[in-house]
MIBA-603010 format. One record per atom (N, C-alpha, C, CB): residue in three letters; x, y, z. Coordinates in steps of 0.05 Angstrom, whole numbers, plus 5000, padded with zeros to 4 digits. Atoms other than C-alpha are relative to their C-alpha. Glycine has a CB too. Example, Ala and Ser with C-alpha at 12.3 -4.5 7.8 and 13.67 -1.06 7.14 Angstrom:
Ala501849765000/Ala524649105156/Ala501850245000/Ala498050015025/Ser498449764999/Ser527349795143/Ser498550225014/Ser500950094971/
***
This chain:
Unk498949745005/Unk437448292613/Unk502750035015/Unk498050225009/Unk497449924999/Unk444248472620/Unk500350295016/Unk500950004970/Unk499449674984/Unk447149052670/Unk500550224982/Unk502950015019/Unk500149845021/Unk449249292601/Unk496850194988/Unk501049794980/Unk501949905010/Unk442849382575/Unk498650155019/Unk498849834988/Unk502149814973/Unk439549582645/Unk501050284995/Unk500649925041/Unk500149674986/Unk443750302648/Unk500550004972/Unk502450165028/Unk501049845016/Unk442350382566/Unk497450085002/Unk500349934980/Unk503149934999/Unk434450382585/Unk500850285022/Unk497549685015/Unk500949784974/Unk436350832647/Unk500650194992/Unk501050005028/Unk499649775035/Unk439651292592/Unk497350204992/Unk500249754964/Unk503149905019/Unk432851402564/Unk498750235024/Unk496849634993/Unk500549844991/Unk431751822620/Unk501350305005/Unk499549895014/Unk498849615014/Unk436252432610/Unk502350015026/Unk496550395003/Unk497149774976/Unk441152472674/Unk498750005022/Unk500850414993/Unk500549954971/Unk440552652741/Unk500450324998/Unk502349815023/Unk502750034995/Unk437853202760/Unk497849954977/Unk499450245013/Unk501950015018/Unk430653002730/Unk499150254994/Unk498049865007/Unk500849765004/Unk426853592697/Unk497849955017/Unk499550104972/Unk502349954981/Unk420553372739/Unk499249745002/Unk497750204991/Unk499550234989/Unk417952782767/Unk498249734993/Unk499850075026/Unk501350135029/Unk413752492711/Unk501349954980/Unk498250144988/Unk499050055022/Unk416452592647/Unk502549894987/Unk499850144994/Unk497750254996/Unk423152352645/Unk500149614993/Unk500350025031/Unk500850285004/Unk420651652666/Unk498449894979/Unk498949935018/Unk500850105025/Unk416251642599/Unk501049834988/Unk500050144984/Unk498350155022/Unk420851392544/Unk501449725011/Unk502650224988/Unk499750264983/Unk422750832600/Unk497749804991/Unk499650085033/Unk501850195000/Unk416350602607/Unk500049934976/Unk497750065010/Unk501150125026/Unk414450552542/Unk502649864984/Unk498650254979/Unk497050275010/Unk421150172521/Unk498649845013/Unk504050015012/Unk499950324977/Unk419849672574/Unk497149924987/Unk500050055047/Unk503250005007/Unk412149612556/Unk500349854976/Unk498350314995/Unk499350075033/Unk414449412483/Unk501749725007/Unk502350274980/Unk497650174987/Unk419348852515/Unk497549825014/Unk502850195024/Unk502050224989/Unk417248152531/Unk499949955037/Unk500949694984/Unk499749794973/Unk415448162605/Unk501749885016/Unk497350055018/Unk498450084989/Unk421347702626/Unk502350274999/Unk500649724989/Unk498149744989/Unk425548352616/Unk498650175005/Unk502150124984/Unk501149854975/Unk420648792653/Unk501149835022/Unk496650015001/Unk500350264980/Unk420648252708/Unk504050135007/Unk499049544978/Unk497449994997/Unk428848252703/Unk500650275004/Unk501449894980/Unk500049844988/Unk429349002696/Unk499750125024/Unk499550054992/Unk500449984976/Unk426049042758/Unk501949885023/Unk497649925002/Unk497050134981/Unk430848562797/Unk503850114987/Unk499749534995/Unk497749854998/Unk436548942768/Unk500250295019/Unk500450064972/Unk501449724989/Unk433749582794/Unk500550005026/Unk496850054995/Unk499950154972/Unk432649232860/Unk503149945011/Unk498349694997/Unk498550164996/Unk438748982861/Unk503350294999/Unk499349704976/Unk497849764996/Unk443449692844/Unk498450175032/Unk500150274963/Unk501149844962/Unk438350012913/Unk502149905011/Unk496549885022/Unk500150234974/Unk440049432951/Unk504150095008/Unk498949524983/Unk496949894998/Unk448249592938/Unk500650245006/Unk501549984976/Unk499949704983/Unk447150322956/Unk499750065027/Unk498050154993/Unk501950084968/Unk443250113015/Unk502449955028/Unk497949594995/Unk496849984986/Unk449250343068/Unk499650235018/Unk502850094977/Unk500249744982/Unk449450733132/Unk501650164999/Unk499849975023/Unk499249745005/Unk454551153109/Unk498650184988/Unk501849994989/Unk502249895016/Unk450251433056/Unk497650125021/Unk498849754980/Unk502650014977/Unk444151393110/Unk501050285010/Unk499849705028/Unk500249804973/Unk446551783164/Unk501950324990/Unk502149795033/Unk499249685009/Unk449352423112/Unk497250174997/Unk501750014967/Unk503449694999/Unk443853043121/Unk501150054966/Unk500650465034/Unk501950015026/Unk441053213054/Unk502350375002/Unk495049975004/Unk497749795014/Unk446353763019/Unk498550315012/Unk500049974954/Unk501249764988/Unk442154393031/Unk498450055016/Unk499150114988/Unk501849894981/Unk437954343085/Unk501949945024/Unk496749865001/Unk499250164981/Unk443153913136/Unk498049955019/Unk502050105011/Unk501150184987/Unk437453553161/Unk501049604992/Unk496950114992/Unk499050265006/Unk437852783168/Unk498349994976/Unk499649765024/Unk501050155016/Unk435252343110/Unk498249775026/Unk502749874979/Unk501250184990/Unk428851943127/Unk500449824985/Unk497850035006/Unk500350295012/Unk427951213107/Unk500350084969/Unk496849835008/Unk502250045040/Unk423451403042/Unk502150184981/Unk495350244997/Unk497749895017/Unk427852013025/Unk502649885001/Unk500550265007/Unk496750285012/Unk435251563023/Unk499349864985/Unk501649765020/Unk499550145025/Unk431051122979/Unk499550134973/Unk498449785001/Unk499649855005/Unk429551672940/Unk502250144990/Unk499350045010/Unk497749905003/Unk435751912936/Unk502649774988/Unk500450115028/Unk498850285012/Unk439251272920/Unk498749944980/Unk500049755017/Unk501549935016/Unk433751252866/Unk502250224981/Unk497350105015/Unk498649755005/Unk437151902851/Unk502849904977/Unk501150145033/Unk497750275004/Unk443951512843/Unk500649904972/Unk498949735015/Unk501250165022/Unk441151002791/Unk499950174979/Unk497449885005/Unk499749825022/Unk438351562751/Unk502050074984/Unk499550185007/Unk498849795016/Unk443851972737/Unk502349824978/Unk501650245024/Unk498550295021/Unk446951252709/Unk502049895004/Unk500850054972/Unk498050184983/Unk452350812712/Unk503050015007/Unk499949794989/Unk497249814982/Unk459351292720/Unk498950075022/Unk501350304987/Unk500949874963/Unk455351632779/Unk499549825010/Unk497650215009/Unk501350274985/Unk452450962802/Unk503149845014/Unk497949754971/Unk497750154994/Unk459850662807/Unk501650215017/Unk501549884974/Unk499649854983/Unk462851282826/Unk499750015030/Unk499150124992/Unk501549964964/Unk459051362894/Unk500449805010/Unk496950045008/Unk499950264990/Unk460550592905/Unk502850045004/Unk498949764981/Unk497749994989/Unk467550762899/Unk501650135011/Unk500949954993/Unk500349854981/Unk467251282934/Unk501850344995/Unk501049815024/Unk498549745014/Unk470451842881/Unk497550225002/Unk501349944963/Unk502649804997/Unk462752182883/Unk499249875019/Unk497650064977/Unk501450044973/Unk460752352945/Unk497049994988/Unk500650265025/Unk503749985007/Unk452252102947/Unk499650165016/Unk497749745004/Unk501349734987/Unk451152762989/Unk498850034975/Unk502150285012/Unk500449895022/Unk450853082923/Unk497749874978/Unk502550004990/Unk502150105010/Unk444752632905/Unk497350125026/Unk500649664995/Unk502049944980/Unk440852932970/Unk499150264999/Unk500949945027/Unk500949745004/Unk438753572944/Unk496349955009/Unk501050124963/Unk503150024997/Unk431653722974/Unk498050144986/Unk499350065025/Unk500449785009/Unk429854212927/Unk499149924968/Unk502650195006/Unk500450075026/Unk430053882858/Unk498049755005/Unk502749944984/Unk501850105008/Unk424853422834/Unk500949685008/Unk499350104972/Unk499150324986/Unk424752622863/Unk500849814972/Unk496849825021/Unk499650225012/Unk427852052832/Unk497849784995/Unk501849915013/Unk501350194993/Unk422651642861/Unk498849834985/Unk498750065011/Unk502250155020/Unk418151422803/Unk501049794983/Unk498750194979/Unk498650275018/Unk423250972772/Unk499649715017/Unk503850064996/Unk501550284994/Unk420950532822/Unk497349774997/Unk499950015017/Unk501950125012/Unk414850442790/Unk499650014974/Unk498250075008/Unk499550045023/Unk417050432722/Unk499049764990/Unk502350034998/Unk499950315010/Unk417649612713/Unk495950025002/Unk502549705031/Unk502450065001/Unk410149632742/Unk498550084982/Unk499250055017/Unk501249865028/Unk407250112691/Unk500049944978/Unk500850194994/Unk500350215025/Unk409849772635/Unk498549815003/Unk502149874993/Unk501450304999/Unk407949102660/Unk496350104988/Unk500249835043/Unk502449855012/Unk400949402661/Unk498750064982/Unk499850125002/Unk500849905028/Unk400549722600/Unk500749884983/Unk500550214992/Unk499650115029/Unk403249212558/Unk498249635006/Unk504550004990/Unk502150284989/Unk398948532602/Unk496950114999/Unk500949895037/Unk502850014989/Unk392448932617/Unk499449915034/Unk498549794981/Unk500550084966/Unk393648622689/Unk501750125029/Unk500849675001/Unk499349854962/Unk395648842764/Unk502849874997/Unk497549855037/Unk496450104993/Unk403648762774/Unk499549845039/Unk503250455001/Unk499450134979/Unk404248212827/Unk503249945004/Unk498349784998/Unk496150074994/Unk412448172820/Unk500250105027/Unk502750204977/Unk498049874973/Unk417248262882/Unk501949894998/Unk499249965030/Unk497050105003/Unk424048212867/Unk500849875023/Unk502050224995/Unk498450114983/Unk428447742909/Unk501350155017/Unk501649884990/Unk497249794977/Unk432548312922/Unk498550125015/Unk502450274985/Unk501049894976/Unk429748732985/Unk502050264999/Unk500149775028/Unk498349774993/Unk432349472976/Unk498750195008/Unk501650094981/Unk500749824983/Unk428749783023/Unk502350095017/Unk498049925014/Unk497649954985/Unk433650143075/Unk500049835022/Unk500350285008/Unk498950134979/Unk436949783117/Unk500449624995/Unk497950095026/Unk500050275000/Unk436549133083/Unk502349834996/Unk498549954985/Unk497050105003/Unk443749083060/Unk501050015021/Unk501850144984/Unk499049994974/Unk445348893127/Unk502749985006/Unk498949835013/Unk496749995002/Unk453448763115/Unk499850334998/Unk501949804968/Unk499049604998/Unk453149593105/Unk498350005020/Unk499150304972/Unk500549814977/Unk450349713159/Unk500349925028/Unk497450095000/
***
């Protein structure tokens, strides 16, 4: 799968903000589910792999737009999640630093989060079996260790 094709599937989800923190990710899954599972599999290490480039203590250490509290771990990945969503002008944007990613730390609207279990859900529903993948890439926080 192609970066091309990764942010037309992420399309299928409507934008940033989500309307809520289910439905959205639908029309994902079930694309990917339909798809043979080397592009689940790849989706997922693309996915992995736009976190992992977010994954930056500048980003980190900005408090969350309306509350000015810090960002924990889970919420920045969350929020970088966020990011991804809203697709791949805002995804580059914030990388080049024309959109500030404050403006993805709203605490108030509905989480990004579930797109991280998108790839698994498909897999699932289109094998019948337990997702054992783990992308190469590592975009938990703090793993892009050159940012930070």
């Amino acid at each position: 799968m192609t970066f091309q094709e990764f942010w037309r599937l992420i399309a299928l989800i409507g934008g940033y903000p989500v309307a809520d923190e289910r439905e959205p990710f639908s029309a994902l899954e079930e694309e990917l589910a339909g798809r043979e599972v080397e592009e689940i599999t790849s989706f997922e290490d693309l996915l992995a792999s736009a976190l992992f480039r977010l994954d930056r203590r500048t980003y980190a250490d900005l408090p969350t737009i309306d509350t000015d509290r810090s960002q924990s771990s889970d919420s920045f990945l969350y929020n970088r999640c966020a990011v991804v969503v809203a697709g791949e002008v805002a995804f580059e944007s914030v990388l080049a630093g024309s959109r500030p990613f404050q403006g993805y730390t709203h605490s108030y609207l509905p989480s990004s989060e579930r797109i991280l279990y998108v790839a698994q859900k498909a897999y699932e529903r289109k094998t019948g079996t337990p997702w054992e993948y783990v992308s190469a890439v590592d975009y938990e926080t703090g793993s892009n260790e050159s940012e930070w």
